[in-house]
N, C-alpha and C positions, 0 to 999 in steps of 0.2 A: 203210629201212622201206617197205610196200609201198602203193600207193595200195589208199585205203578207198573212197571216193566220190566222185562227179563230179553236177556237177548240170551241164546246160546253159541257157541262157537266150540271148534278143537282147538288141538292143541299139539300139531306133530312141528317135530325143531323146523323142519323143512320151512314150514309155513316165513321162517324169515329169510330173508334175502341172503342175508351174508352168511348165511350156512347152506344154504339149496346153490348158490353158487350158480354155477352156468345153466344149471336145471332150475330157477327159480321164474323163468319164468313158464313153466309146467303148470306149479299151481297160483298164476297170475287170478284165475275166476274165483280159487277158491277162497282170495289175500284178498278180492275188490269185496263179495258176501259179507266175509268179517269185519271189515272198514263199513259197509253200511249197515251190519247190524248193530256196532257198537253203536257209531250215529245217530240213528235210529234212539237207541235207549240213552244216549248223553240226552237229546233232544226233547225227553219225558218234564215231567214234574219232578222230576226223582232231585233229591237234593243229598244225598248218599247211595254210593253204589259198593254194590257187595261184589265181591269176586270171590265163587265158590268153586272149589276142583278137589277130584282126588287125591289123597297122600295116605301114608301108614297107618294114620288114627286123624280121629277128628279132634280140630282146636282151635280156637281165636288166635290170630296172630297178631302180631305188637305192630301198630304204625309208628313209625316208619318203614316200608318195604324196601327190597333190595334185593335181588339177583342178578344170578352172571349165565351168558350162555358161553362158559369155557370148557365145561363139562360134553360141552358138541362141537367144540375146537373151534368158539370162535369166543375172544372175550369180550363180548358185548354187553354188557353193564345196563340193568333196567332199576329205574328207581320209580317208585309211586307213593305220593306222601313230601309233606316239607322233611328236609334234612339237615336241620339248624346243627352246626357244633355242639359237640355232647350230648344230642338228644338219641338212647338206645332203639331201634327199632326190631324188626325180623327179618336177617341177612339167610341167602341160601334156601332163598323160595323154591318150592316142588316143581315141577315142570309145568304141571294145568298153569296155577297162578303166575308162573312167572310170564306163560305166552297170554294168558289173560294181561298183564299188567305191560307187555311190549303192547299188546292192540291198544289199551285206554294210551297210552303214550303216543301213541300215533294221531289222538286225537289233543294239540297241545290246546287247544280253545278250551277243554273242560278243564286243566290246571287254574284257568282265571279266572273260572267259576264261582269259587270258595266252595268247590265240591270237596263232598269227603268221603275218604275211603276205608273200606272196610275189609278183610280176605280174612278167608275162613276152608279148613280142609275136612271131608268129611272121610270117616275109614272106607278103603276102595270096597273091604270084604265088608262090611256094614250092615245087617237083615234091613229091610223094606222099612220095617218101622220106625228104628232108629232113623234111618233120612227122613222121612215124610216129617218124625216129630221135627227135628232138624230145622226143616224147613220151616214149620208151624210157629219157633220160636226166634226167627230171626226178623225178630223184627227193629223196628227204628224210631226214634221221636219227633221225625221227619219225613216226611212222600222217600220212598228209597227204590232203589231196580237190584235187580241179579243179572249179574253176568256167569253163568255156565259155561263151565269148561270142560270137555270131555270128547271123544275121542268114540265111535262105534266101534263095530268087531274089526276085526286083525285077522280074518280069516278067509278073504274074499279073491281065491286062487292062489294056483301053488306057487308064486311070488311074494306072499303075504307074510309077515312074521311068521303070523300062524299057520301057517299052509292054508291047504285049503278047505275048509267045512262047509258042504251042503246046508246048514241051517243058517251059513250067518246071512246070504240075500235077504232071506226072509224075516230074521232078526233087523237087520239096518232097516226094511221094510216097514215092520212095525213103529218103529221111533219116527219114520220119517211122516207117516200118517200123524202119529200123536202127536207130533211137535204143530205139525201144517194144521192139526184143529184144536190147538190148545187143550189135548185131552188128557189131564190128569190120573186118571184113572187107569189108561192105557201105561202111563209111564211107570205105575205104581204095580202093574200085573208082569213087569219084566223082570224073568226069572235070576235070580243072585246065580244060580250053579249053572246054568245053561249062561250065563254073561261071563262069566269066570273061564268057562270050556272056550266062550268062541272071543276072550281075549278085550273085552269091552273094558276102555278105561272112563266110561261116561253114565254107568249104570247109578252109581249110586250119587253122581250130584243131580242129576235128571230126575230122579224121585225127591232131592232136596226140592229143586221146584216143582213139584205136582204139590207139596206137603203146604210151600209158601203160598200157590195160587189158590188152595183149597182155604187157608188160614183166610187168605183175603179174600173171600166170598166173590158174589159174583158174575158173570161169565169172562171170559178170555178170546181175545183173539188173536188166532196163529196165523203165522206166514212165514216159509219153508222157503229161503234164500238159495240152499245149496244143499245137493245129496248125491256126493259121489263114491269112489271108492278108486281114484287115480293108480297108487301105491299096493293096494289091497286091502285099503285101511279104511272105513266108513269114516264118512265127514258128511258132518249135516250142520248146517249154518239156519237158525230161526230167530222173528222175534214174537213174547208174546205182548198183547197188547191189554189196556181198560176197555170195555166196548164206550 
């Protein structure tokens, strides 16, 4: 069956309350974006949703999910998936998926859905191709969406992890264009070493979806919710749509 929807989102720990602390409500615009993009895509035909982000290698993860944000000093416990006694699932989710799986939780209407869920990690360092295939074969035996998780450059003034690089504007730039016209192509032309330099943790699930919107023929419609850079950190919130 063929992808319906994608929403994108980041994915910095900040983004939850009980870690941003007295400063959480800084990124108040950036937390309401991802509550309506996910919305947005629960609100699809989709009857499975994938949640795709960066980690060390690519892999299908076990349902049940399970992560902790204690690793950012706070232990807040996210689960996604039934959790019956004795059923094994995938404990010690990567950062994308686990702030992927805190937003679906914030939406608990799609728990009573009989939605199903799916996470999956693609390698950060990955060539173009490998994600695009990635993409091309994720598919479902049912209408299903993506949720992207990913993170722009870390380069955007000398406050930034990364300090600061003159090309990353122009890098966030670019994604924020392709995302707002659904343009595949564009996502698919962003350079792995030049992503790598200006510190992007969203390069390579971003060309996952160009690979999955190309699989599902087509055209696409973008709408570009959020594009800032608060921290020094590009955040871009979209959804893409079926025309």
């Amino acid at each position: 069956m063929p992808l319906v929807a994608a929403a994108v989102c980041p994915h910095p720990p900040l983004l939850i309350p009980e870690i941003a602390g007295a400063a959480a409500p800084e990124l108040d615009d950036l937390r309401a974006a991802c509550d309506a993009a996910v919305a947005r895509l629960l609100d699809s035909e989709a009857r499975t949703v994938l949640v795709i982000g960066a980690g060390d290698r690519g892999a299908d993860l076990d349902s049940p999910f399970r992560g902790s944000f204690a690793p950012w000093g706070v232990p807040l416990e996210v689960r996604l998936g039934d959790h019956p006694d004795g059923l094994v699932g995938t404990d010690h989710l990567p950062l994308s998926l686990l702030v992927g799986a805190w937003l679906l939780g914030r939406r608990p209407s799609a728990r009573n859905r009989g939605m199903d869920w799916r996470m999956t990690t693609v390698g950060a360092a990955d060539p173009v191709d490998t994600c695009a295939d990635l993409g091309a074969r994720l598919g479902s035996d049912q209408p299903w969406a993506l949720l992207v998780m990913g993170d722009g450059s870390a380069c955007r003034g000398e406050k930034a992890p990364g300090y600061a690089d003159p090309r990353a504007e122009a890098y966030d730039e670019t994604v924020a264009r392709a995302l707002a016209d659904a343009d595949g192509d564009a996502l698919l032309g962003l350079d792995p070493g030049l992503s790598t330099q200006l510190k992007v943790a969203g390069r390579a699930p971003w060309q996952v979806l160009a690979g999955a919107a190309r699989a599902a023929g087509d055209r696409w419609r973008g709408e570009l919710r959020y594009h800032a850079a608060p921290y020094g950190v590009g955040y871009l919130v979209a959804n893409w749509q079926r025309p």
